[in-house]
N, C-alpha and C positions, 0 to 999 in steps of 0.2 A: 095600901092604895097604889095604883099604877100611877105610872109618872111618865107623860108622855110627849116632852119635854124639854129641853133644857134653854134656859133666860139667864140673862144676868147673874142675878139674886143664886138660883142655882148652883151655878159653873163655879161661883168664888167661895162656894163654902163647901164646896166637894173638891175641889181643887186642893183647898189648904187645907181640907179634911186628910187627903192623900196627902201630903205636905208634911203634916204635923206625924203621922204613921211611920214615915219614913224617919224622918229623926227619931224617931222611938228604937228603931233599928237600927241604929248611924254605928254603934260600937260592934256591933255583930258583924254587918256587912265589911268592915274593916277588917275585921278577922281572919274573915274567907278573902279578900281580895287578894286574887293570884295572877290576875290577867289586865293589861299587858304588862305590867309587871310589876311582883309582889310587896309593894310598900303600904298596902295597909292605911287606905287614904279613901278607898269609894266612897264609904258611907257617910265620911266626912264632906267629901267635897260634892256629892250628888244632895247632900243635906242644903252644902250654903249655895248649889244653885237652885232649888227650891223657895230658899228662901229669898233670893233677893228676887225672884217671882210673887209671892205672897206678899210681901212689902209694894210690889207695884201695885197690887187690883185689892189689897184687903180693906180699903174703906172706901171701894167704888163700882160696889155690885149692884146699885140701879144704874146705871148707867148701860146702853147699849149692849149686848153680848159681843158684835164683830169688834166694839170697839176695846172691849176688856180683854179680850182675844190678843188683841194685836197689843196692846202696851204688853200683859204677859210675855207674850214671846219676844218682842225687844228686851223687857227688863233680865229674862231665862238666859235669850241669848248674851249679852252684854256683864252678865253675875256666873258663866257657865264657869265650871272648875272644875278641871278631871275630863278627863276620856268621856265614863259613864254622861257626863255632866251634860256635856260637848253637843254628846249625840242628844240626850235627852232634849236640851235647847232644840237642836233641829226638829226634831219633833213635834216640838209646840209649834216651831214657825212654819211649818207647814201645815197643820190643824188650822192656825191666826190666817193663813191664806186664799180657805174655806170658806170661812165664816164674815168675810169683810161684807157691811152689810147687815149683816143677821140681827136680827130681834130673837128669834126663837129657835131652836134646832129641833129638827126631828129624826127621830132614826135614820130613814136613810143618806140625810146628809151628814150627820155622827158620820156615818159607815163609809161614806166618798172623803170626807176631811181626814180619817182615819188614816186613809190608804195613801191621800197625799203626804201625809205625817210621815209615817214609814219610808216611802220614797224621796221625802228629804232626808231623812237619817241617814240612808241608804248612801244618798249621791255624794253627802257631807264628808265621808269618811274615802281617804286614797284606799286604803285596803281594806273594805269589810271584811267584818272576821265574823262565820258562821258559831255558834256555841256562846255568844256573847248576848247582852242587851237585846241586839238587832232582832236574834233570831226571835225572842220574846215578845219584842214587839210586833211584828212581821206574823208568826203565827196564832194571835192572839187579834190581831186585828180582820185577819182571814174568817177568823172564827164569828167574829163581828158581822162583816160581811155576808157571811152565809148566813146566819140567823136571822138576818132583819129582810134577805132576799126572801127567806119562806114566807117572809109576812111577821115576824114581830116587833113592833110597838113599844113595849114596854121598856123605860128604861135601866128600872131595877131589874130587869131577867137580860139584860143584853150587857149591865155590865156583870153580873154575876157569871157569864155564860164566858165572858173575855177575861174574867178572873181565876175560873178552871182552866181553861187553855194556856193561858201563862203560866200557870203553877205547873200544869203537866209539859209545857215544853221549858219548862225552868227544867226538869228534872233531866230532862233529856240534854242538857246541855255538856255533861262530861262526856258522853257520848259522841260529840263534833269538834270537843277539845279536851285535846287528850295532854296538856294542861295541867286542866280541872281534874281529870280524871287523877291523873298521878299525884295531887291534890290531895283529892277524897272530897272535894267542896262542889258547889254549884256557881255559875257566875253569877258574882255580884252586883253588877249593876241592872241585872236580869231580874238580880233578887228583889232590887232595891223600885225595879219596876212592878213587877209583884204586889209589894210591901204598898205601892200606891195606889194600884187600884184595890187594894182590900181596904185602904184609908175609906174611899170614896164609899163603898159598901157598909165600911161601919157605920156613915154618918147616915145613910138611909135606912137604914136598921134602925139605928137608934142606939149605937153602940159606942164606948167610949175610944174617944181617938187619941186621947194625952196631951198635951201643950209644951213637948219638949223642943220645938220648933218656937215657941216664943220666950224661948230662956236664952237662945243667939242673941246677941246685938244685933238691931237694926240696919240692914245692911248699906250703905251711903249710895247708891244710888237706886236705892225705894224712889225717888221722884225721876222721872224719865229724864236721863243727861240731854241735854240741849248744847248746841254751841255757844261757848263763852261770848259773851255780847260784849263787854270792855264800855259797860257803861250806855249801850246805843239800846235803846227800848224799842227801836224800830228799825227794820231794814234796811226798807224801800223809799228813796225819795221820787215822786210820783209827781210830774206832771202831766197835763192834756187842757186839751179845748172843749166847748161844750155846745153847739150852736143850735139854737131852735129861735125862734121866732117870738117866743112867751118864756123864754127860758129866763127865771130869778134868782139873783146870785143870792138871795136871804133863803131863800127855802132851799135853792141845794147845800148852802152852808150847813143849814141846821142838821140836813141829812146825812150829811156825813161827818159831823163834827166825831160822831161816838167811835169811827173809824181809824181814828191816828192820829195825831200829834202836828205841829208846826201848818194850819192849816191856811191855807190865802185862797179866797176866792175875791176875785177881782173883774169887772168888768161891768156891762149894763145890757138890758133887755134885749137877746136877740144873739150875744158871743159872751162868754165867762172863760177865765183862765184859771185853772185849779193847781194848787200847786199845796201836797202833803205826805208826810212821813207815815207811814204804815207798815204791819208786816203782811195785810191782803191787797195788792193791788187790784186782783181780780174781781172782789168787794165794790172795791171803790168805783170802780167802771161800769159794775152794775147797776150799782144804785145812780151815777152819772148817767147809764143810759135813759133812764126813767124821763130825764128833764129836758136830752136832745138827742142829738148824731155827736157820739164822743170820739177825735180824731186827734193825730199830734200827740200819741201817746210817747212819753216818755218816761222809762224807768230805771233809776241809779240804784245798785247793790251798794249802801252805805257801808256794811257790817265788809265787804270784799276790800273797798276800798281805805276803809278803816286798814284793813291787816298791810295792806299794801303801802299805805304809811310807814307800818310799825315796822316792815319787813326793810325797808331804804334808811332803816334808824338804824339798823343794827350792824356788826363788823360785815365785811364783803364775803371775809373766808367762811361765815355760815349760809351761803348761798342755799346748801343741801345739807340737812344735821343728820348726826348719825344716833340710832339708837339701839341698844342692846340692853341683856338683863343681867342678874346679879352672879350669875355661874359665871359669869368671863373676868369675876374676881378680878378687875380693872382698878388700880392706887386710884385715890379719890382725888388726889393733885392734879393726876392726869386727867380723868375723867374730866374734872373743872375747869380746867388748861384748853384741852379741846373742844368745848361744847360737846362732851357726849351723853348723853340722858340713858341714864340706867334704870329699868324694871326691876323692882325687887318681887321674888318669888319669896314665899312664906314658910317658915318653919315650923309646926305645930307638936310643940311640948304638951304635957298633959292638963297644963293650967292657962293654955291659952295657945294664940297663934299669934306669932311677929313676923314682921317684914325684914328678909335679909339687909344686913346693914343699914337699918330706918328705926327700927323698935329693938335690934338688937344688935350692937356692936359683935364683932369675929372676937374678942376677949372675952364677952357678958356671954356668949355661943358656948363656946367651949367648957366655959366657967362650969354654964348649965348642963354638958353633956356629959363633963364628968359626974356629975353627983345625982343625974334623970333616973328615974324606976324603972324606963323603957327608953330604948331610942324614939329619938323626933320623925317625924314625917315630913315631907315637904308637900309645897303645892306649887302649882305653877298661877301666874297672875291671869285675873281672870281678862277677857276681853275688855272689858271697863276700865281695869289698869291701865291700859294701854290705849284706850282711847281718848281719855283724860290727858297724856302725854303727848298724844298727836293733837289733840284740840288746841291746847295748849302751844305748841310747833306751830301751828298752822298761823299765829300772829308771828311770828317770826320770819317763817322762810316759806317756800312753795313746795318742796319737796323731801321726804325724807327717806333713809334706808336703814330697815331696822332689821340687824343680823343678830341672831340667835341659836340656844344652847343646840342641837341634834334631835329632830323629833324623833330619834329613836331611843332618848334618854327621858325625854319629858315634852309635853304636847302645849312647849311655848308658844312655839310658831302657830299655833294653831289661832292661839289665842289672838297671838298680833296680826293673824290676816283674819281672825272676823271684825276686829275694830279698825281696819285699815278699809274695810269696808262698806263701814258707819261711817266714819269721817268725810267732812266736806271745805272743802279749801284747801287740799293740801294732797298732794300725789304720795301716797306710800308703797317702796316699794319692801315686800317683805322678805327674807335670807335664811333657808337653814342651811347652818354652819356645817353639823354634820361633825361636831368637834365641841369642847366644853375647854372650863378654865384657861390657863395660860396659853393655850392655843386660839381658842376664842380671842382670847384679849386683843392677842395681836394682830391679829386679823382687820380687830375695831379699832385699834389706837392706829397702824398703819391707814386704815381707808378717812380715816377720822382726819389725820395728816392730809390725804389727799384733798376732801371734801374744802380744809383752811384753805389748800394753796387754788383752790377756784375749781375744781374738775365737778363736769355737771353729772348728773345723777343717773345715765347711762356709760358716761366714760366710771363712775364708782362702782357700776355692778357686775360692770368686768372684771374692774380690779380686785374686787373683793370674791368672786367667784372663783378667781382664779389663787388669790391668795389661800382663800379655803382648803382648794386642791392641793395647797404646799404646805399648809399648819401640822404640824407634830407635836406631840404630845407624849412623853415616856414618862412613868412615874413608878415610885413605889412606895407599901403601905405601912403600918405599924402592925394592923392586924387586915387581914380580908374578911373579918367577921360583918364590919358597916356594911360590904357591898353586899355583902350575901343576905342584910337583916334588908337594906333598900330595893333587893331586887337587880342590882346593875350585875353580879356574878351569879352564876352557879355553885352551890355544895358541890361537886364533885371537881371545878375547875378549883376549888379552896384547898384541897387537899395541900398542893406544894406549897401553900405558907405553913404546915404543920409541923415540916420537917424542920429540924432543928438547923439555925445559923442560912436557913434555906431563904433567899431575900424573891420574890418574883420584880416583876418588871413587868406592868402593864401600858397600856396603849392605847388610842380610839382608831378603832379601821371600822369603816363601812357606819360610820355612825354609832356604834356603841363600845363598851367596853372588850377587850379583849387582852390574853397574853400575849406577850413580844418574849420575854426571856427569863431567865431567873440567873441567880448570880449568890457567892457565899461571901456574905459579910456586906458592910456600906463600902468598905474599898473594893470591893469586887462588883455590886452594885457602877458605882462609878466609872468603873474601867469599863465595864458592859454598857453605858449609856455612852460611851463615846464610840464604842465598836459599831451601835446601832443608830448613831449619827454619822457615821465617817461615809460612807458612799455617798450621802446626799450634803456635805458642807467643805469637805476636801478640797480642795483648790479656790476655794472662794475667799471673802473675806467681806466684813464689812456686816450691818444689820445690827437686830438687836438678840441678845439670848433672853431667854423668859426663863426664871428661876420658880416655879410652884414649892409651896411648903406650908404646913400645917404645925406651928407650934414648934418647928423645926426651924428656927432662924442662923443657924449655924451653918447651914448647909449653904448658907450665900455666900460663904467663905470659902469652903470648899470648892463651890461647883463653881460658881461663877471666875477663876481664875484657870482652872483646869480647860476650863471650853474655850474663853478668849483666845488664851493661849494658842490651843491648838489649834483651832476655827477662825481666829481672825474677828471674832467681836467687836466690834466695839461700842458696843451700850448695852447693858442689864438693867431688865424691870422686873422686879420681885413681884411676884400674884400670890399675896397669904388669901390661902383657901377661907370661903367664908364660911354662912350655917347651911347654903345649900347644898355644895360641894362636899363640905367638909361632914354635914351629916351620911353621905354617901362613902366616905373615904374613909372619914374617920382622922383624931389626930395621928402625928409622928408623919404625914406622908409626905412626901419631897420629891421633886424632880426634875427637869427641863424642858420647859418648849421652843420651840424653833421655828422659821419657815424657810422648806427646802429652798436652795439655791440652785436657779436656771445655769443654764449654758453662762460661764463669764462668770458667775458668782452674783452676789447681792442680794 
């Protein structure tokens, strides 16, 4: 039977019909995931932004379609994980920006939401990269488009028609990325696009779609996050005037009583003075007009003035807080010490997924990745992590800057500028570092310093911009097998750890990983780290050195007296590598970070 179509009731059961397909693929797609870089995480992380989609609209398919639409893609956007993820979110939110309004969808508005869908993915992303998702999406909705302009109706032939076309421009994808090609896979999150709309297909058919999607935990914000109320059930403290000539303070009482809380109506036949707590004021003025001419409006932000309270409570030097996430491997005393609020990024062993440093201590980490079947994966925090953190902030202080790992390592930042703008009450501004670990740290604990002694939230984003540009980073490994298993190296750049007694020395330039030098033996190692600090720390003095190490706590002995020494130190902060870093690194690795010294030194 034709379906021609799409309502509420529909959308939410073909939706998590594609939902639950794709988790059916989550271990495959992981497999092939080579692009943008090989860690073996798509299928997982396009999985759980699925699902904290499905969690929003699964027990609210009578309900409006534009309005099931629009929670969707807040909850898609706000649960997004992963690159693949990212984009997919955008996708919904431009489909939800179609549809506001809608009871029913018919083809050709399918086919205009479609094209806006894609154009948000599109605009979402600093660099589209053709041979990915995009292009899947993008020609698959083309196909859309031309079908329903000849004239077809039907919903089951128009998605089966954009289910051939993604499969055949799936295939084309090693073809645009050569990648994939060298590979031998197709893109995964192309695939994983695919694998959804055939969900959709199965469940119209009549075909089985599996339930591997409701074997996840529930993901915690299934209920649309709101801002933290702190106890105020209403906003708005609402007065105005009410003046007519018959106007009765009993009957508009009654009228508005169902409208909010702490209600006074006061006055006699002819002027009444209303005075009530709500979160519609606009409500309230309606049904007021009904009984006069409503003038003398007046309306108080309780919930602003609430924060603004909390904020004159607290020390002066959090004026502006800083926040960062779990790769800048920051001591927890400090973190503490400074007000700095850390995002923990996840690590996902084969019997579950934990929060760096939250569900698993750097000892419990380790412990686990000696004795794993396979190395771990990480994830980065989704949007939601991090807006939960700023909501949170936003009783505190007015403003925040939240610096982060390199989005050329992981797509933090991405994360933190789509909840930075969700939030309300609080200016966020967002930082990629462009640098990881002990480089990172310093960066944070330095602006973090700055942020206590009073500097406002423009005077920090120079400072930290510019510290960015000075952070170094030299390290080296036990084995380069981690980086090569996470994706941060190349097989063919691994080669000079195979030689014997042969130590490399790596680096971050330009935002990712890269060599600096090699060196024979840890005494050669060491001499080499100071040849490749001496240009930039030589006549200066003063600051702190960053000692990085992984299970390697000896080397704080070593290193940290060699460099004082010679550089003029005077404060070491150890950064032991956690599970996020240290799944990429792996243990045994050690090394220094620094931040170059201007003209003068310091």
């Amino acid at each position: 039977m034709a379906v021609r179509y799409m309502d509420g009731p529909r959308f939410v059961k073909a939706f998590i019909a594609g939902a639950q397909w794709v988790a059916t693929k989550r271990a495959h797609l992981n497999e092939i995931n080579v692009f943008p870089v090989p860690d073996g995480d798509t299928g997982t992380n396009l999985t759980l932004t699925l699902k904290a989609a499905t969690d929003a609209i699964r027990h609210h398919e009578n309900r409006p379609l534009g309005e099931i639409a629009e929670a969707l893609s807040r909850a898609v956007l706000l649960g997004a994980s992963g690159n693949a993820g990212v984009i997919f979110a955008q996708f919904l939110r431009g489909f939800a920006g179609e549809l506001e309004g809608t009871d029913r969808l018919y083809p050709p508005a399918f086919a205009a939401a479609l094209r806006e869908s894609v154009n948000g993915a599109y605009e979402a992303m600093a660099e589209p990269t053709e041979g990915t998702i995009l292009t899947v999406m993008r020609e698959s909705t083309d196909e859309v488009a031309r079908v329903v302009g000849e004239g077809e109706g039907d919903f089951l032939v128009i998605l089966s028609v954009m289910h051939r076309k993604a499969a055949e421009s799936l295939v084309r994808t090693p073809d645009l990325l050569p990648v994939l090609k060298e590979a031998g896979v197709v893109d995964a999150g192309g695939e994983g696009f695919v694998d959804f709309l055939e969900g959709m297909l199965r469940l119209f058919r009549g075909e089985d779609v599996g339930d591997a999607l409701d074997a996840l935990p529930t993901a915690d914000h299934a209920v649309l996050p709101k801002m933290k109320e702190k106890d105020l059930k209403y906003q708005y403290c609402t007065e105005f005037l009410v003046e007519s000539s018959d106007v009765d303070p009993d009957d508009l009482r009654i009228r508005l009583v169902g409208l909010g809380g702490s209600l006074i109506v006061v006055g006699g036949t002819g002027l009444v003075r209303v005075h009530i707590h709500t979160n519609s004021p606009d409500k309230v003025f309606d049904a007021a007009e009904k009984f006069g001419d409503v003038r003398n409006k007046k309306i108080d932000d309780m919930r602003e003035q609430h924060r603004e309270f909390i904020r004159k409570s607290v020390a002066a030097e959090r004026q502006v807080r800083i926040v960062t996430d779990s790769t800048a491997d920051i001591p927890d005393d400090i973190a503490e010490d400074l007000g700095i609020v850390v995002v923990p990024l996840t690590v996902n062993f084969d019997d579950g997924s934990y929060r760096d440093g939250v569900d698993l201590s750097r000892e419990e980490f380790y412990a686990r990745l000696a004795t794993a079947g396979k190395p771990p994966t990480t994830s980065q925090p989704t949007p939601q992590d991090f807006l939960k953190q700023y909501e949170e902030l936003s009783w505190e202080t007015k403003a925040v800057l939240s610096i982060h790992i390199s989005s050329r390592m992981s797509g933090t930042v991405q994360s933190a500028r789509t909840a930075s703008e969700q939030v309300s009450g609080l200016e966020v501004k967002v930082m990629d570092s462009r640098t990881v670990s002990g480089a990172l740290g310093l960066v944070v604990i330095e602006t973090a310093r700055a942020a206590r002694r009073g500097a406002s939230l423009e005077e920090l984003e120079v400072l930290a911009s510019s510290l960015c540009a000075r952070a170094r980073v030299y390290f080296t490994v036990g084995t380069l097998d981690y980086l090569v298993k996470g994706g941060r190296i190349g097989r063919a750049k691994a080669i000079v750890g195979k030689l014997a007694r042969l130590k490399p020395i790596l680096t971050v330039e330009d935002g990712k990983i890269a060599a600096a030098a090699k060196a024979v033996g840890e005494r050669g190692v060491i001499d080499k780290l100071g040849e490749l600090a001496a240009p930039e720390l030589e006549g200066g003095s003063g600051g702190t050195l960053g000692i990085v190490q992984a299970q390697r706590p000896e080397m704080v002995e070593r290193l940290g007296p060699y460099f004082c020494e010679r550089f003029g130190f005077d404060e070491v902060t150890v950064f032991e590598l956690g599970g996020i870093v240290g799944t990429h690194a792996g243990p045994g690795t050690w090394g220094v970070g620094y931040l170059r010294r201007g003209a003068g030194g310091g």
